[in-house]
N, C-alpha and C positions, 0 to 999 in steps of 0.2 A: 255860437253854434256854427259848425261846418256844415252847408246843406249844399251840392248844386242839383241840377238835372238835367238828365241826358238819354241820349234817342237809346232804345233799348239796343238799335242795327249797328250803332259804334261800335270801336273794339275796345276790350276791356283794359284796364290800366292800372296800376296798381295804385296809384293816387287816388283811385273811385273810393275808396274805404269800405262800407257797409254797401253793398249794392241793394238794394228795395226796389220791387218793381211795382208799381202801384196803377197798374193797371186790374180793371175787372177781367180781360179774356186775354187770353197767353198769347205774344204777339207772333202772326203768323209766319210760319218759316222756321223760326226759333226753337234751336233743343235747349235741356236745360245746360248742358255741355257748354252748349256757344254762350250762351247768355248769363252763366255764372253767377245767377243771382243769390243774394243769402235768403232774404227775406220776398215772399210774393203777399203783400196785403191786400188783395183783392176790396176790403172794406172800407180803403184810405183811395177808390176812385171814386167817382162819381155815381149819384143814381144813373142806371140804365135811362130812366123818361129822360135826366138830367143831360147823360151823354149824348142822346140820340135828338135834344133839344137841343143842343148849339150845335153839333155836327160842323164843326171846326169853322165856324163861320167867324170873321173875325169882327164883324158888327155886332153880335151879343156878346164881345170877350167879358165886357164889364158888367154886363148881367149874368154871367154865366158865372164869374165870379162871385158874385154879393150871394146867390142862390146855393154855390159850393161850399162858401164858406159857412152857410147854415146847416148846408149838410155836416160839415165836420164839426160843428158846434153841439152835437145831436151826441158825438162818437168820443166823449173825451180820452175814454183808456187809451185807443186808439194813438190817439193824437200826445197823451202822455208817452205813449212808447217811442214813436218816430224822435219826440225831442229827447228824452232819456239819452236814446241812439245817438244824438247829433250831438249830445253834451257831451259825450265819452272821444267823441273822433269823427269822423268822415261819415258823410250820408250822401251817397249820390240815388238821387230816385227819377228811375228808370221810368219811360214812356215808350211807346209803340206809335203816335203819332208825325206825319210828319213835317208839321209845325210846331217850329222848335222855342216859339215867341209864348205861341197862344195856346197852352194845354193843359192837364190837370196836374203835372209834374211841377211845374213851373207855378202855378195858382198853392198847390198844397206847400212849397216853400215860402211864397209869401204870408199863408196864412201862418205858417208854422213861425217866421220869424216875429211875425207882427205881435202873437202870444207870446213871447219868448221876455217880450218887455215888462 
């Protein structure tokens, strides 16, 4: 599987392949124009309690993790479609944050590859 992730505020590129933006709230500033995403899965971010519990703190990254990945444990369709996507070609999924280490983009690729085995 082809997955990376990348700040929603980059510019777009034609190596991004499938663009997903897997944020819950549209990142602000952004038309759909600028941002050219295919797919917006609002349902592949985090719970709202969930996001507004780590609030990018990078001392819970590793709880904030073990906690997300329950959540997408909950969502399989979900989670079948993003890998379907990644088995076909290129999956870049888009973030609004701007911590590019520690965020739900980054968390949802490693969960995604870790099932992938």
């Amino acid at each position: 599987m082809d997955i990376q992730s990348k700040r929603a505020y980059s510019p777009v590129e034609k190596k991004d392949g499938i663009r997903v933006l897997v944020d819950r709230v549209w990142p602000r500033g952004m038309t759909k124009e600028r941002l050219k995403a295919d797919l917006w899965l609002k349902d592949a971010a985090p719970s709202t309690a969930l996001r507004k519990w780590f609030n990018h703190d990078r001392s819970r990254w590793e709880n904030f993790k073990i906690r997300y990945f329950g959540e997408l444990d909950t969502k399989p369709e979900l989670v079948n479609q993003l890998r379907e996507l990644a088995i076909k070609g290129k999956v870049t999924l888009l973030f609004s944050a701007r911590d590019n280490q520690c965020n739900q983009a980054v968390a949802l690729k490693e969960y995604l590859m870790s099932v992938a085995k």
